[in-house]
Each structure stands twice: as C-alpha cells, then as structure tokens.
N, C-alpha and C positions, 0 to 999 in steps of 0.2 A: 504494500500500500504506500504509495507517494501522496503529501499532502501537499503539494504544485509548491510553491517556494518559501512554506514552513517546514519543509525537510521532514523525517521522519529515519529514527534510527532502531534498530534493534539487536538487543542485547543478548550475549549467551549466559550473564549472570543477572539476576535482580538489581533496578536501579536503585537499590540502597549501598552497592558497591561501587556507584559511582556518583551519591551525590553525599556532599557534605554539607550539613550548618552549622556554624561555634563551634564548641567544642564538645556540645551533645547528639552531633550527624543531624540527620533529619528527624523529624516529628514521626512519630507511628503510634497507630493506635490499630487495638482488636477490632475486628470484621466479624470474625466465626461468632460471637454470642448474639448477634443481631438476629430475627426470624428471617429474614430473606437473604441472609449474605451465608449463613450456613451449610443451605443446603450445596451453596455453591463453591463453596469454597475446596481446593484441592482438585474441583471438575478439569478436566481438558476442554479446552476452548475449539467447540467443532467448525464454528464459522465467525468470522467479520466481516463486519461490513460497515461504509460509511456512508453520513449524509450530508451533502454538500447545501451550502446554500449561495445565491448569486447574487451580493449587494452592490452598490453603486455608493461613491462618495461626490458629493462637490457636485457644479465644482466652487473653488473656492475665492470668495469675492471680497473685495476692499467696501467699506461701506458706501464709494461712490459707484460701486460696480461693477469695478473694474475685475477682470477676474485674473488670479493670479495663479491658479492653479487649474488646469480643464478638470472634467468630470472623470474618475475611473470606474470600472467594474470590475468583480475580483469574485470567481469564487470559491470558498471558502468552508473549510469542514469543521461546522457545527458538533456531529455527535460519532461516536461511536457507538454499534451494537456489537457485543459478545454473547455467542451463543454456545451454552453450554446444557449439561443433560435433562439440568434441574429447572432450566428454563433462563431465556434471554434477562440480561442486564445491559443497560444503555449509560455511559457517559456524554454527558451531554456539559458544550461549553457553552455556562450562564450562571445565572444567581436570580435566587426568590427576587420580586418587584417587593417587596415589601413584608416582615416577617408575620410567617402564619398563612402567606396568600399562596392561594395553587397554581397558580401559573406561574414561570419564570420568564425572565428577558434572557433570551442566548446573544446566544455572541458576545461573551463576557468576558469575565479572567479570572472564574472560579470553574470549580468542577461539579455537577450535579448528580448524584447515582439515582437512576431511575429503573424498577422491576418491573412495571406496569404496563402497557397500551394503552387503557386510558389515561393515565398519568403523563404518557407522551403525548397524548392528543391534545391535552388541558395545557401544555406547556406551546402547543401551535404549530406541531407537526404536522402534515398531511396522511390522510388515510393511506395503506398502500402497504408493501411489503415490507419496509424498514421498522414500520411500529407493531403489524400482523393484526392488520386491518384488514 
C-alpha cells in the first residue's frame, strides 16, 4: 500500500523498536481488556484496505484578492480497514467534533479506532464495501 506522497513504510519489528520519547520511549497502554479489542487481539490481519478521500485547498487570497496561491486537489487516505477473524477494525484519521458527540471531523491528526459500520456511517463514510454496507 503506497499512500501517494505520505510515504508508507513497513516494518519487520514493532514500531516501538523504532520510536523513542524522553527517557520513558513511547506511551503504551493495554488493548486486550477492552470488549472489542480482545477478541482481536493476537488475530492475523486477512485483508487491508484503504479509503481515500479527494479535497481541494484554496486557493489562496490577499484580502484584496489577489490570489497568491492557485487552488490544489490532493487525494488523501482518511482511514484504514483491518480485517481480521473476529471481525473488521477501522482507523480512521480524525477526532470527536466535540466531547460525547458521534460523529467525528476526519482529516485530523488524531487517530480514531472504530469496530462498527454504523459507527463508520455516523462519522460520514459512504455506504459500500469499505464500511460492509
């Protein structure tokens, strides 16, 4: 999977052998005692798949109007699905609009785990085979 000029690398060890923070490495916290991340956890990952999305920026203007940057379109991968025995899990790049509310804004620079279909639909996915609609 190439994610067009966010690059994508992969690993033959866990990326905790290659990231550091201070002097306590990275943050980690337990997955297995959650109810939906158990059953998954330790599964082999049968399929990925991504979902792209196509935005447009600009373009960009001086308050006289002048524009100083033209219009781009770019597109750009939103989510990941991992599909394992116990059932799909979706990463999805976004964050809640607001705490408590069901829906999120993607296109973020947080990470969302989502187990659901409709839960992907609430957040503004399209019906179809990436949510198993």
């Amino acid at each position: 999977m190439r994610f067009y000029l966010y690059g994508n690398e992969t690993f033959p060890t866990p990326m905790a052998d290659r990231c550091a923070r201070g002097g306590e490495g990275i943050d980690r916290w337990r997955v297995d005692p959650h109810p939906h991340w158990e059953p998954r956890v330790g599964s082999a990952v049968r399929a990925v798949n991504c979902f792209w999305w196509h935005v447009a920026f600009g373009p960009v203007t001086t308050s006289d109007g002048r524009v100083v940057h033209p219009r781009i379109e770019r597109d750009v991968p939103v989510a990941i699905r991992l599909d394992v025995d116990a059932g799909p899990v979706w990463l999805v790049a976004g964050h809640p609009l607001c705490p408590g509310d069901d829906g999120a804004a993607v296109i973020g620079d947080e990470v969302v785990v989502v187990f659901t279909s409709e839960r992907m639909a609430a957040f503004g996915f399209p019906p179809g085979p990436f949510i198993g609609t």
